[in-house]
C-alpha distance (Angstrom), angle and dihedral (degrees) to the residues before:
residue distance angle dihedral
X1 . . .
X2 3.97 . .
X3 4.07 87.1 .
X4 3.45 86.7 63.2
X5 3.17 113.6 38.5
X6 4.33 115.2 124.1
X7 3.25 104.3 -113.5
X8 3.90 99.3 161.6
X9 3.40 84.3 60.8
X10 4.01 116.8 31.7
X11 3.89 124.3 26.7
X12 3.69 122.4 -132.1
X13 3.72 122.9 -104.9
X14 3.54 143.1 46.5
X15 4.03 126.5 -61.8
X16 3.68 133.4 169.9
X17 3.34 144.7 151.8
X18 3.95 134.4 -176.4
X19 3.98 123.5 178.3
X20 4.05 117.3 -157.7
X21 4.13 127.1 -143.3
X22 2.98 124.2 -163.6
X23 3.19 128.7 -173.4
X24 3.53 105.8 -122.3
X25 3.95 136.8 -14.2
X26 3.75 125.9 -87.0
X27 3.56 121.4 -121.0
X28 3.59 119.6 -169.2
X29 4.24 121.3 -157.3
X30 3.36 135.1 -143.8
X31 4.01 151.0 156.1
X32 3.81 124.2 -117.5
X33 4.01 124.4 -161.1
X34 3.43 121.0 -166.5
X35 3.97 126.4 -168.6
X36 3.55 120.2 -163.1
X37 4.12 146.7 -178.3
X38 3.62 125.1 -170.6
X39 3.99 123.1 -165.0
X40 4.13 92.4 -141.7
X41 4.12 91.4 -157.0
X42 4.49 93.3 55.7
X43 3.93 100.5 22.5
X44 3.92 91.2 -125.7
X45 3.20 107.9 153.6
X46 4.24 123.2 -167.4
X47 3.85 135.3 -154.5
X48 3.93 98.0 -133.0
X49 3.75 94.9 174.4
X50 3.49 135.2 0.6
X51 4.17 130.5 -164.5
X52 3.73 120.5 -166.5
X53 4.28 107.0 -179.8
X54 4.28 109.6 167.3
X55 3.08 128.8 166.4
X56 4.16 112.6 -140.2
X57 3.79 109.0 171.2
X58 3.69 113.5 -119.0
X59 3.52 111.7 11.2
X60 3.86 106.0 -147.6
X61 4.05 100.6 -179.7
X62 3.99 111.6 7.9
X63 3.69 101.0 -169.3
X64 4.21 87.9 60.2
X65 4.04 84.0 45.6
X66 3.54 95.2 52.8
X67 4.28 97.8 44.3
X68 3.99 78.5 55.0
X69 3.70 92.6 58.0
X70 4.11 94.1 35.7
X71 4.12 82.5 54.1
X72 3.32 104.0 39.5
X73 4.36 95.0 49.9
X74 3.77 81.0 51.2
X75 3.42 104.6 51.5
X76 3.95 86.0 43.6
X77 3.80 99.4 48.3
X78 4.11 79.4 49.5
X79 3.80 87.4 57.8
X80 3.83 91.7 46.8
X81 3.54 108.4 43.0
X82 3.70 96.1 31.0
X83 3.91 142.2 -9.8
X84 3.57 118.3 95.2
X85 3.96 130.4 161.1
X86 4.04 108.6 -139.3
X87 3.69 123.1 -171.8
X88 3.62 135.3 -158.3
X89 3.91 101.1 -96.6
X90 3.97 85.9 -148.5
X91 3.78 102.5 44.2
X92 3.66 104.4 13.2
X93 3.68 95.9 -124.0
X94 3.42 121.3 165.4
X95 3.83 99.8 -114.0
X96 4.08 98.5 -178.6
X97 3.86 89.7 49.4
X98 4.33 92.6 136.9
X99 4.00 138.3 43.4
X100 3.89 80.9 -105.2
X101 4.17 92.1 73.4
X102 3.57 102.7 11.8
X103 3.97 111.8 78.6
X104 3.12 119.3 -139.8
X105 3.99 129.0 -174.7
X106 4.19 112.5 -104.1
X107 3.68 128.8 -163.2
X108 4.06 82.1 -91.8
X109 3.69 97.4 56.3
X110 4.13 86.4 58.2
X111 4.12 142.9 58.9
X112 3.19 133.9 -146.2
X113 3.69 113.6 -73.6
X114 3.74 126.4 -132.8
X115 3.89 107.6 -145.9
X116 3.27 127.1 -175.7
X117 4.14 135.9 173.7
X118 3.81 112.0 -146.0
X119 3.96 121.6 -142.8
X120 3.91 100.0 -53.6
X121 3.96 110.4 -116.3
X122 3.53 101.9 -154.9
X123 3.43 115.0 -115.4
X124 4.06 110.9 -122.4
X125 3.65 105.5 -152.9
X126 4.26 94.2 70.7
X127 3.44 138.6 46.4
X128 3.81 97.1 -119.2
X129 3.74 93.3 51.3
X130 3.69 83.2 -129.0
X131 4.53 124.5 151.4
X132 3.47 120.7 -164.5
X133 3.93 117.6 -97.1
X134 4.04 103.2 177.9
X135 3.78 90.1 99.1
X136 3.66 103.1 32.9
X137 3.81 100.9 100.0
X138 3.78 93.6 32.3
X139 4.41 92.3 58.6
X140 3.77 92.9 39.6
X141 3.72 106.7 41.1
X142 4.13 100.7 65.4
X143 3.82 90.7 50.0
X144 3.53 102.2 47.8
X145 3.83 87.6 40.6
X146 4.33 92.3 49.3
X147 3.86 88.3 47.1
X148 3.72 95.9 43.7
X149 4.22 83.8 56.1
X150 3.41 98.3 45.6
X151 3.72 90.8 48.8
X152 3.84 93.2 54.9
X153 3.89 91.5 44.9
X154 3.70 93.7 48.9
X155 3.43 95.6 92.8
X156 3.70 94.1 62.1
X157 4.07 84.0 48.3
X158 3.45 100.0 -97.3
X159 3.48 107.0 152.5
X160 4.29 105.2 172.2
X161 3.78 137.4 14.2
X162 3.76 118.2 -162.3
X163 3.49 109.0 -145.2
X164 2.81 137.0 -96.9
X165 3.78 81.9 66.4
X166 3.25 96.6 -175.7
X167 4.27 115.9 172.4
X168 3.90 93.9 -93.6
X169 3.91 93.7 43.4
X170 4.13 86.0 45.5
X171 4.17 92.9 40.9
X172 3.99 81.9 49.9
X173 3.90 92.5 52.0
X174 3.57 95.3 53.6
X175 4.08 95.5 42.2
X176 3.61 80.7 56.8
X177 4.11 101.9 43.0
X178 4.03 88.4 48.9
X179 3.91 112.9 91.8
């Protein structure tokens, strides 16, 4: 009954709280391919195929799974091929402070992506069986595309690209690697 309801000594309204501990953290795995052409006389570089397979335990809804990945090897072929903050060395001002001098990757600057979850290994440290996938795309995608460069400028004697290997910073590496 409302009339007589404590209110000197309880306040109205729901409140709870619950904390979880695991054990340990969840790691998923995975294997990242990355297929590459470089135009040797401008540096451009182009992600001709791209092949994301993880493995993340349990997959409870695989559409929401698979934007993750889709995002995450965009936003890490972005950091790869292009996006780079640069500061004035004299008054450390942010120089690539708008979309109008910070590059960022487009639709155009990426292909389709093949995607792919492999048998889920349950994961042993949570109920669900469950690993995280959020970062997947984003940790695997500038590696395999960096190594996938390098590999098709080694025969010119490129042997590393710092990223982001943008087409000037890749034209400059193989002026320099060519005798």
């Amino acid at each position: 009954m409302p009339h007589n309801y404590p209110l000197d000594k309880l306040e109205p309204g729901l409140n709870e709280n619950a904390f979880y501990d695991p054990t340990n953290f969840t790691y998923p795995s995975g294997a990242y391919v990355c297929e590459v052409e470089v135009d040797p006389d401008t540096g451009e570089s182009q992600v001709v195929k791209f092949t994301a397979v993880d493995d993340f335990g349990n997959i409870i809804n695989p559409m929401i799974v698979e934007g993750q990945v889709h995002g995450g090897i965009g936003q890490g072929l972005g950091q790869a091929m292009l996006e780079q903050c640069i500061y004035d060395n004299d008054s450390g001002q942010l120089l690539t402070g708008s979309y109008m001098d910070y590059a960022m990757a487009r639709a155009s600057d990426l292909p389709d992506f093949t995607v792919e979850t492999a048998t889920g290994t349950p994961c042993t440290h949570n109920p669900l069986g469950v690993k995280g996938c959020g970062e997947a795309g984003a940790i695997g995608s500038p590696p395999a595309f960096i190594n996938a460069l390098v590999d098709a400028l080694s025969p010119l004697g490129v042997k590393d690209i710092q990223m982001p290997a943008t087409p000037h910073r890749v034209w400059q590496a193989i002026q320099a690697a060519r005798p």
